[in-house]
KOLVEX-138355 format. One record per residue (C-alpha): residue in one letter; x, z, y. Coordinates in nm, 2 decimals, m for minus. Each point is the difference from the previous one (the first is absolute). Layout:
+-----+--------+--------+--------+
| res |      X |      Z |      Y |
+-----+--------+--------+--------+
|   A |      X |      Z |      Y |
...
+-----+--------+--------+--------+
end
This chain:
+-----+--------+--------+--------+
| res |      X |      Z |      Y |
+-----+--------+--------+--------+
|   X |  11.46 |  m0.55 | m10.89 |
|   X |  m0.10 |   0.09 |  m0.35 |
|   X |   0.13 |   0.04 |  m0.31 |
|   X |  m0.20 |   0.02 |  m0.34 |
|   X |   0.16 |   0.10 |  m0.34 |
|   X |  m0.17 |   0.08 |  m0.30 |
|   X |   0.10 |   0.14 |  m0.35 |
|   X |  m0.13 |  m0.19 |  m0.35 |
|   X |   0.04 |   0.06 |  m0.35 |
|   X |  m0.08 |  m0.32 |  m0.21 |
|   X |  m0.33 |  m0.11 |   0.21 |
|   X |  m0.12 |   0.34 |   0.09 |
|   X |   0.07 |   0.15 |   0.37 |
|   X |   0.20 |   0.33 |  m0.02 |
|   X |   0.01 |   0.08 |   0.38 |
|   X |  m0.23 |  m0.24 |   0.25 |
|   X |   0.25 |   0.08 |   0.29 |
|   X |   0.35 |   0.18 |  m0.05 |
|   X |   0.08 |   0.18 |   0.32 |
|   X |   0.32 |  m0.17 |   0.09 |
|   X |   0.21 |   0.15 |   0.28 |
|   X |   0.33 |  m0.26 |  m0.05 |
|   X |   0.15 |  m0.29 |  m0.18 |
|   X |   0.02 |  m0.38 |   0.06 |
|   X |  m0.03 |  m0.31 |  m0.24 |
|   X |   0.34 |  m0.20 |  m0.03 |
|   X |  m0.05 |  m0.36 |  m0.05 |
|   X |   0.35 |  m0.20 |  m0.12 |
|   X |   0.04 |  m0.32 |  m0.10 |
|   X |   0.30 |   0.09 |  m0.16 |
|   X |  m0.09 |   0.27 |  m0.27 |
|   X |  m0.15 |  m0.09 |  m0.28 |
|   X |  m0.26 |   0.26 |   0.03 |
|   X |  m0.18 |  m0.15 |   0.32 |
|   X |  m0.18 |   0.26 |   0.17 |
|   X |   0.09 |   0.41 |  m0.04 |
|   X |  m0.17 |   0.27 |   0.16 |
|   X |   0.16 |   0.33 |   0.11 |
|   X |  m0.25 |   0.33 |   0.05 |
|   X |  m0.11 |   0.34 |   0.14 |
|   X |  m0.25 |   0.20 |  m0.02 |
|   X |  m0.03 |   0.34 |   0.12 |
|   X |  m0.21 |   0.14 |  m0.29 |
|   X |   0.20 |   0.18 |  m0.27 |
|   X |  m0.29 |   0.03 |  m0.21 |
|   X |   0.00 |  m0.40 |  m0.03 |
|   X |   0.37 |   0.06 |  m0.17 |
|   X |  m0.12 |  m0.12 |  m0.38 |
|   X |   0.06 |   0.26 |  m0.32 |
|   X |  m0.13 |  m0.21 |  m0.20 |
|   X |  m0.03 |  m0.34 |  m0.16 |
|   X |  m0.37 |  m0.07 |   0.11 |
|   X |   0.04 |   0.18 |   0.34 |
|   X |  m0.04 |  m0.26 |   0.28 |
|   X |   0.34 |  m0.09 |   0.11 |
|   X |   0.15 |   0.03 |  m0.30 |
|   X |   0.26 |  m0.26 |  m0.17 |
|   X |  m0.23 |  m0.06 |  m0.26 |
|   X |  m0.12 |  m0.35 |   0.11 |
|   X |  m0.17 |   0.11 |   0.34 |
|   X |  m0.04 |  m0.24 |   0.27 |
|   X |  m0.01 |   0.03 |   0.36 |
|   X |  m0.17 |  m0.30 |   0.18 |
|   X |   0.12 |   0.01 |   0.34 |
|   X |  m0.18 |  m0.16 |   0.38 |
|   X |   0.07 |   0.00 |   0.36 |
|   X |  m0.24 |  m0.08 |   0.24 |
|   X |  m0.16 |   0.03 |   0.34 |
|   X |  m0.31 |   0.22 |   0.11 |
|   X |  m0.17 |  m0.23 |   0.29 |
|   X |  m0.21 |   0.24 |   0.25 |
|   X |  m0.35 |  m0.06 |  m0.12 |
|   X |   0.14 |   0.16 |  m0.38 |
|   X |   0.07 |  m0.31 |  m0.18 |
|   X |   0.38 |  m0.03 |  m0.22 |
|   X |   0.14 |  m0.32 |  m0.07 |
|   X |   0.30 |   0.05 |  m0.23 |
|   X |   0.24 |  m0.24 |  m0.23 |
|   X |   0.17 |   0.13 |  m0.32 |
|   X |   0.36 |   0.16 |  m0.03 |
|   X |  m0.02 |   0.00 |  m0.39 |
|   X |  m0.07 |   0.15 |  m0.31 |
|   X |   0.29 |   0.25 |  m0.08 |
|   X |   0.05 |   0.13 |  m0.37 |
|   X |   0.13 |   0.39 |   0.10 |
|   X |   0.34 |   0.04 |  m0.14 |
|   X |   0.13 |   0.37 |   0.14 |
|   X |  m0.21 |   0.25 |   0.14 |
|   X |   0.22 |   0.29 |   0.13 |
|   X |  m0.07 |   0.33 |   0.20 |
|   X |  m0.01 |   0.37 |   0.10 |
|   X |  m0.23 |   0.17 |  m0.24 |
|   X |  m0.12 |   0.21 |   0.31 |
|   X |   0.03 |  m0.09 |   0.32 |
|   X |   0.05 |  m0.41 |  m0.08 |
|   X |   0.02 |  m0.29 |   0.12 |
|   X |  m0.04 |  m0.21 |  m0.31 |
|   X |   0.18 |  m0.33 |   0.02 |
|   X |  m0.07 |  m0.29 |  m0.18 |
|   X |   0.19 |  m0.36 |  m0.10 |
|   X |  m0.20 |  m0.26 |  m0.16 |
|   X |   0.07 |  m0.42 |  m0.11 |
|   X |  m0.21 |  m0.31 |   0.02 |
|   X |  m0.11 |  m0.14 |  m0.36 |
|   X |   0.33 |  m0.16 |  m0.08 |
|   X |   0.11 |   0.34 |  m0.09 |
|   X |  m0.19 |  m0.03 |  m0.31 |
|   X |   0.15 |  m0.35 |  m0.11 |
|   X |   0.35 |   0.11 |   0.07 |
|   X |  m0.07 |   0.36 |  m0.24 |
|   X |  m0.12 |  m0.23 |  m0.25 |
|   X |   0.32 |  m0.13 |  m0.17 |
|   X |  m0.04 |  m0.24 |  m0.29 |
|   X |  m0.08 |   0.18 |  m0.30 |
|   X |   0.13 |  m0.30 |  m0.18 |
|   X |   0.17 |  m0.32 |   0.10 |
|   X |  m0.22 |  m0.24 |   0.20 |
|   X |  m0.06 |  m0.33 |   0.07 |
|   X |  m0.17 |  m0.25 |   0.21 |
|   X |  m0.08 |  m0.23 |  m0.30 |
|   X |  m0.36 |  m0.09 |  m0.07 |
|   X |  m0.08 |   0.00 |   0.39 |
|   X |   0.13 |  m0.34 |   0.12 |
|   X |  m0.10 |   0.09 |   0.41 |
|   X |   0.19 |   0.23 |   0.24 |
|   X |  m0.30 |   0.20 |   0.13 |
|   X |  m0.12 |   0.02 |  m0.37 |
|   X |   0.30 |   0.17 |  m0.11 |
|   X |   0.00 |   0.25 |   0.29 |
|   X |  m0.36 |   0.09 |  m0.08 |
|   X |   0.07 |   0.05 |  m0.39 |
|   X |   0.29 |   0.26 |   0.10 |
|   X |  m0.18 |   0.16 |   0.32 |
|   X |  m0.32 |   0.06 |  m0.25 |
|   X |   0.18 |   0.11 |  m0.29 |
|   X |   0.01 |   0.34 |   0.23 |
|   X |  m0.28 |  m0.03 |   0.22 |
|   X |  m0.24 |  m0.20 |  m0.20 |
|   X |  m0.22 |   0.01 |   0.37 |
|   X |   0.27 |  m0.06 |   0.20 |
|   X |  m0.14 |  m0.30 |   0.27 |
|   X |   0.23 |  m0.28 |   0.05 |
|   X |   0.01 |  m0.24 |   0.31 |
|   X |   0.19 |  m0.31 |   0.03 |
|   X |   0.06 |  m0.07 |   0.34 |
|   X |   0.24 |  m0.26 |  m0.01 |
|   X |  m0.06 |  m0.35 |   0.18 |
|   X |  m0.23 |  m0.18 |  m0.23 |
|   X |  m0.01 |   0.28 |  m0.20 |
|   X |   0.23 |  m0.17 |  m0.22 |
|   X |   0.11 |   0.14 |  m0.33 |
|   X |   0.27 |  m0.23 |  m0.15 |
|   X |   0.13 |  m0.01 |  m0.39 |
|   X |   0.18 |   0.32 |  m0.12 |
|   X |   0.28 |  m0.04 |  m0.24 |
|   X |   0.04 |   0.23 |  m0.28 |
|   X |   0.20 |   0.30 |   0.09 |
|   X |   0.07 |   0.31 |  m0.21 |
|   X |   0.05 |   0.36 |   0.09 |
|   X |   0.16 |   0.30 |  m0.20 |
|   X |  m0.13 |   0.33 |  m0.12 |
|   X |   0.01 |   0.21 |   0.29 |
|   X |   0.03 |  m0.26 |   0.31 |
|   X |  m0.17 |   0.05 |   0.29 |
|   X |  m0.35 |  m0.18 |   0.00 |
|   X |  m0.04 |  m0.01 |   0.37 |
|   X |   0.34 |  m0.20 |   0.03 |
|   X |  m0.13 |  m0.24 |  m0.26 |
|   X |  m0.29 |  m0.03 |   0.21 |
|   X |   0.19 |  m0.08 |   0.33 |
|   X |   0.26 |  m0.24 |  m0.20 |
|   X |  m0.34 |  m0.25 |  m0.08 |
|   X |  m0.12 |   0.08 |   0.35 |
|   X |   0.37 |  m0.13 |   0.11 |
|   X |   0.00 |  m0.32 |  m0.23 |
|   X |  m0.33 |  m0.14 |   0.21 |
|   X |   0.20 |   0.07 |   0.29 |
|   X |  m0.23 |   0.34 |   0.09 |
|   X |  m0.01 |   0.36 |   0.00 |
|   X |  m0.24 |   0.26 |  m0.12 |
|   X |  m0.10 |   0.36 |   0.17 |
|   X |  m0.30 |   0.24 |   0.00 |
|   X |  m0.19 |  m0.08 |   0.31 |
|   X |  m0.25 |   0.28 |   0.21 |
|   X |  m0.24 |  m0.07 |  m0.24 |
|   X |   0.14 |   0.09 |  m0.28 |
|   X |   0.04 |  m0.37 |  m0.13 |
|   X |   0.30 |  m0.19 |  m0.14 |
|   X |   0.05 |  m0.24 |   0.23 |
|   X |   0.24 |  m0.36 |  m0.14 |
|   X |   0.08 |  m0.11 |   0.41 |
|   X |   0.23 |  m0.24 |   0.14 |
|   X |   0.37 |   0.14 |   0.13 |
|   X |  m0.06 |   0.02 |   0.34 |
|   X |   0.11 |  m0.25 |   0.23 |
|   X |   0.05 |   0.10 |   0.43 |
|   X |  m0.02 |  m0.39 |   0.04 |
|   X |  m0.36 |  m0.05 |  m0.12 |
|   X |  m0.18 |   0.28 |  m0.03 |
|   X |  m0.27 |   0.10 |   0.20 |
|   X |   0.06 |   0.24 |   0.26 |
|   X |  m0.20 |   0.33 |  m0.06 |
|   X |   0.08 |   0.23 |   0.28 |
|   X |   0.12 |   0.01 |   0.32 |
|   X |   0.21 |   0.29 |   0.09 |
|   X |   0.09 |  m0.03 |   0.42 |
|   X |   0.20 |   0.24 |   0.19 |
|   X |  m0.18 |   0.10 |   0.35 |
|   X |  m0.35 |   0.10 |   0.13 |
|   X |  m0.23 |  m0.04 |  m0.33 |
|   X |   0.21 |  m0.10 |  m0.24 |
|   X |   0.12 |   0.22 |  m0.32 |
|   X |   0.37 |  m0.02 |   0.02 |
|   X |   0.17 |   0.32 |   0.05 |
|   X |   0.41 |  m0.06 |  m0.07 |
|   X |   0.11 |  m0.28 |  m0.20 |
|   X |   0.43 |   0.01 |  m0.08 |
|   X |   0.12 |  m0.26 |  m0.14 |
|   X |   0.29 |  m0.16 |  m0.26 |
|   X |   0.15 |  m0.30 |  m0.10 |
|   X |   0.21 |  m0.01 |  m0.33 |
|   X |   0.19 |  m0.20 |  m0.24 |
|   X |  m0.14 |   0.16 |  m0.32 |
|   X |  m0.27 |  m0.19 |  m0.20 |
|   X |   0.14 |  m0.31 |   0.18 |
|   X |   0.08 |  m0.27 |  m0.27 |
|   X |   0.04 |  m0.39 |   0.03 |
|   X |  m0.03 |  m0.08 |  m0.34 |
|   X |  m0.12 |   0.09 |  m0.33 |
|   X |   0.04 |  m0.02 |  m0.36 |
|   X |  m0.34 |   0.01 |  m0.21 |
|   X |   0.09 |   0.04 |  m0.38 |
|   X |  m0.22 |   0.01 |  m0.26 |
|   X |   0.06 |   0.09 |  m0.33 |
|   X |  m0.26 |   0.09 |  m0.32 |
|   X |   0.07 |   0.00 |  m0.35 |
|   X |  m0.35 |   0.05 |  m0.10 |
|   X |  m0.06 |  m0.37 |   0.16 |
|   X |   0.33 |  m0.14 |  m0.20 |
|   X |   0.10 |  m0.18 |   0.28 |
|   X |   0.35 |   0.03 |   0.11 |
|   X |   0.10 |   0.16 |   0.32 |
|   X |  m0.07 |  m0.17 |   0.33 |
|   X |   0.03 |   0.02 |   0.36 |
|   X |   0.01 |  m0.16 |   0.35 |
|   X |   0.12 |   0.09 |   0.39 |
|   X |  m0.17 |  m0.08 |   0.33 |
|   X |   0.24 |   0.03 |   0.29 |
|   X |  m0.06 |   0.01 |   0.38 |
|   X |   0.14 |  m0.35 |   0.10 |
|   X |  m0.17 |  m0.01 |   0.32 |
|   X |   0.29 |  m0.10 |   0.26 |
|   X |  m0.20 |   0.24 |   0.27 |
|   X |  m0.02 |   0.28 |  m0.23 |
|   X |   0.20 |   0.27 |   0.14 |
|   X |   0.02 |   0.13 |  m0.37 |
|   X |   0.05 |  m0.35 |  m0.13 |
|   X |   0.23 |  m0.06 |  m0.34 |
|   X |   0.37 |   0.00 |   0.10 |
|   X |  m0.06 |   0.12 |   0.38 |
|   X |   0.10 |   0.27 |   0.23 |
|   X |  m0.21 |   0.21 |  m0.22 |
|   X |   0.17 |  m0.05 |  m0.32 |
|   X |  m0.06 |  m0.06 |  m0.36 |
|   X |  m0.28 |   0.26 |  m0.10 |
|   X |  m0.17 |  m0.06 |  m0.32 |
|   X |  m0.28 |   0.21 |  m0.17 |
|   X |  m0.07 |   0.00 |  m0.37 |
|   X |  m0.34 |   0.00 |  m0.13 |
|   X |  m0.16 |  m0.01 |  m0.35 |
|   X |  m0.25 |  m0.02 |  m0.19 |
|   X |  m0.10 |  m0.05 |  m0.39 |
|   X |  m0.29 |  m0.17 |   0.09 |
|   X |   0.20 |  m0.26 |   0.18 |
|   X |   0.07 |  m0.25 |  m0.33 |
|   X |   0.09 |  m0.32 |   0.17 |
|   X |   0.22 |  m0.12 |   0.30 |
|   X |  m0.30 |  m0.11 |   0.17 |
|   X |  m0.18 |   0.36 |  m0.01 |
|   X |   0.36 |   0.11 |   0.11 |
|   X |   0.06 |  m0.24 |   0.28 |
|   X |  m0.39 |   0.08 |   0.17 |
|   X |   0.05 |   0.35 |  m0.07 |
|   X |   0.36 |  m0.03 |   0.21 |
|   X |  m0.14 |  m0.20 |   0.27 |
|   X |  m0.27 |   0.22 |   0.08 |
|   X |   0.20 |   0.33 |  m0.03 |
|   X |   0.26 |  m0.16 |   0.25 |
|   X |  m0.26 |  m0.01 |   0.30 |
|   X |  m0.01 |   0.37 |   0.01 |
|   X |   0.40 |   0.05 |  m0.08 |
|   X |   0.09 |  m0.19 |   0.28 |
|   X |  m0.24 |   0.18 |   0.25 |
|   X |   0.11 |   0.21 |   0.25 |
|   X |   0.04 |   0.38 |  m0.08 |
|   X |  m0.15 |   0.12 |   0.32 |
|   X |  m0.15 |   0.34 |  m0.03 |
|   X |  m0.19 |   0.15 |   0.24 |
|   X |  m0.13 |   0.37 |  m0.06 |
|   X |  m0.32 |   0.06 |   0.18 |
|   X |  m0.22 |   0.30 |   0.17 |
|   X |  m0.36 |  m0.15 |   0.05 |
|   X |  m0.29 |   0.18 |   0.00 |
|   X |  m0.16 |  m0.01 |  m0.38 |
|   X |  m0.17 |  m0.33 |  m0.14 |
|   X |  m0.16 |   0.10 |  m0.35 |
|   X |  m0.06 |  m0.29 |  m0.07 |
|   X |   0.36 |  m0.13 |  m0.05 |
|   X |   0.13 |  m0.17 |  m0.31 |
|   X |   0.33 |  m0.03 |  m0.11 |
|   X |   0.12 |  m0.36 |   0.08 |
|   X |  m0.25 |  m0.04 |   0.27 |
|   X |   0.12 |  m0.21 |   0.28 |
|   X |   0.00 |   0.17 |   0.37 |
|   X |   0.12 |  m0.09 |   0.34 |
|   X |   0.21 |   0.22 |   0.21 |
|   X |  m0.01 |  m0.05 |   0.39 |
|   X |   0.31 |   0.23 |   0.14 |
|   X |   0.25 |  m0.09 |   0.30 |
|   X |  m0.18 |  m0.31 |   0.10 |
|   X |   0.05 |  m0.14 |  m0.34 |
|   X |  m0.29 |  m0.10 |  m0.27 |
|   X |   0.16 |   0.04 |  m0.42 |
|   X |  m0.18 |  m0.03 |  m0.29 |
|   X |   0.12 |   0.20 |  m0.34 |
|   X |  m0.12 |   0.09 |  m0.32 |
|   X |  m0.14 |   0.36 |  m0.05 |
|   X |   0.28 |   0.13 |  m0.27 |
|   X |  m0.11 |   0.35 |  m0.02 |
|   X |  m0.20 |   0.31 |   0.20 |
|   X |  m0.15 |   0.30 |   0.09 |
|   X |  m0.35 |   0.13 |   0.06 |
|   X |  m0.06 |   0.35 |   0.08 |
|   X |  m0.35 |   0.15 |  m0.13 |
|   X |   0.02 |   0.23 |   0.37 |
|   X |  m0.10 |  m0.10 |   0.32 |
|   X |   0.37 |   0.09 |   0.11 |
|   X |   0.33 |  m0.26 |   0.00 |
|   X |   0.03 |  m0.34 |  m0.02 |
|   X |   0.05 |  m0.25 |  m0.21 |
|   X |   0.35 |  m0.11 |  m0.15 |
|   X |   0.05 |  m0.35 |  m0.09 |
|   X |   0.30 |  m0.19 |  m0.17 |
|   X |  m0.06 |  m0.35 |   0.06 |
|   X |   0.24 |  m0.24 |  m0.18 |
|   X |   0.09 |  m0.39 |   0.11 |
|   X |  m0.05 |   0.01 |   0.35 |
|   X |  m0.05 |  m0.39 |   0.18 |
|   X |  m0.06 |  m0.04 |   0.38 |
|   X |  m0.32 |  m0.15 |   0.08 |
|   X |   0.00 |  m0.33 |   0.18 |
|   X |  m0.24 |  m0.09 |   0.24 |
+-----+--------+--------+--------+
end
């Protein structure tokens, strides 16, 4: 195994190869800072004094890889992330120096409107996003990875002096029925919400001889469990008047169906850029899918797969069963020691 990280300062290299002796990259679906990174190293002369010094706060990157080292030399490795450095902290003499550090959204969400904002004069969703993305990173690369790479008509929304640009951000990623993280790369992805139905399986983990699964435990729970909801929309910049819609589970088979054993549980959404029943009712429908799916967690030990995104779809083989589930969040260690821990959310047993 190996593990590459080096330090940069705008485009230059500060240190080719910091000498790490700890730390992992967390990966979680749920934060709205992607990917963080936790570090050691041993060196307390690497602890920074000053604003320029490497690992300063100043700006100073860490690009971060884990690999492999075949027998004949050669390293084939796949990104963790680029990591802003937020706290360095330390022993002055004897060390270690440990380090936290943020993937790029870190930036959008410091950068609170200056003044209020809108979405008027860019009449497409993954326009909008790119105005207020590159309004702080003017070089900031943008994917759209959606099916079709659609990119549908944004309504006018406004946001206040002081709001949180990255939320504004993720509300027009939600309004096309989407989300929107920093991937390995460092790129601003616009992806689909995952679905465990039809997504592409992209690992196996197996328990016995050759396979990578070490413990699995896992949960099943009511919370997160809805069966229907209430999209509302409502934007006085548009000068529409209020509107909204609600999609309920009337399957008769559902075991979370409207009015069964399960019970009435509705979740409220909303969105300003939502400015008609119609945007409403579609943005209901496809939010119920994944409120009426089954909270099934199972937490993981595997041995490490770097190349892991958030969302990605994986099969679990355990007890004689096979279950797919969505990658909610995880764990790589930069050291050749430990495993592995996975939370994987909306767990459905594979059929043959």
């Amino acid at each position: 195994m190996t593990v590459s990280v080096s330090a940069m300062l705008g485009s230059l290299v500060t240190i080719p190869a910091v000498p790490v002796t700890d730390g992992a990259v967390t990966v979680d679906r749920g934060s709205k800072v992607r990917r963080s990174l936790s570090l050691t190293v041993a060196d307390p002369k690497l602890l920074p004094w000053g604003e320029a010094d490497p690992l300063a706060v100043y700006g100073q990157k860490l690009i971060v890889t884990r690999g492999i080292r075949f027998a004949g030399g050669q390293i084939e490795s796949v990104p963790l992330g680029t990591f802003r450095i937020n706290e360095p902290s330390g022993d002055t003499l004897y060390g270690p120096v440990t380090l936290t550090g943020q993937s790029s959204e870190c930036y959008i969400i410091d950068d609170k409107f200056m003044a209020p904002a809108s979405t008027r004069g860019y009449a497409l969703c993954v326009d909008a996003m790119e105005y207020l993305i590159r309004q702080t990173l003017p070089d900031a690369v943008i994917v759209n990875a959606t099916a079709g790479t659609r990119n549908p008509a944004c309504a006018i929304a406004t946001w206040d002096t002081g709001a949180d640009r990255w939320d504004a951000v993720q509300q027009i990623a939600l309004s096309m029925q989407a989300e929107m993280y920093v991937d390995a790369l460092d790129r601003f992805v616009i992806a689909d919400i995952p679905n465990v139905s039809t997504a592409s399986v992209v690992w196996d983990i197996a328990e016995g001889e050759g396979g990578t699964l070490m413990s699995v435990a896992r949960t099943m729970s009511r919370t997160t469990v809805y069966n229907a909801i209430v999209a509302s929309g409502e934007n006085t910049a548009s000068g529409v008047a209020p509107v909204s819609a609600v999609a309920y589970d009337t399957n008769p088979l559902s075991p979370t169906r409207w009015g069964g054993p399960f019970g009435r549980v509705p979740k409220y959404i909303s969105s300003a850029l939502w400015v008609t029943t119609g945007a409403c009712q579609a943005a209901a429908d496809y939010a119920l899918f994944d409120a009426t799916a089954r909270n099934v967690q199972l937490s993981i030990a595997a041995i490490p797969n770097p190349a892991l995104e958030a969302g990605d779809c994986l099969r679990i083989s355990h007890t004689g069963r096979k279950e797919l589930a969505i990658a909610q969040s995880f764990s790589i260690p930069l050291t050749a020691e430990g495993s592995s821990s996975l939370t994987l959310r909306g767990g459905k047993e594979e059929t043959p």
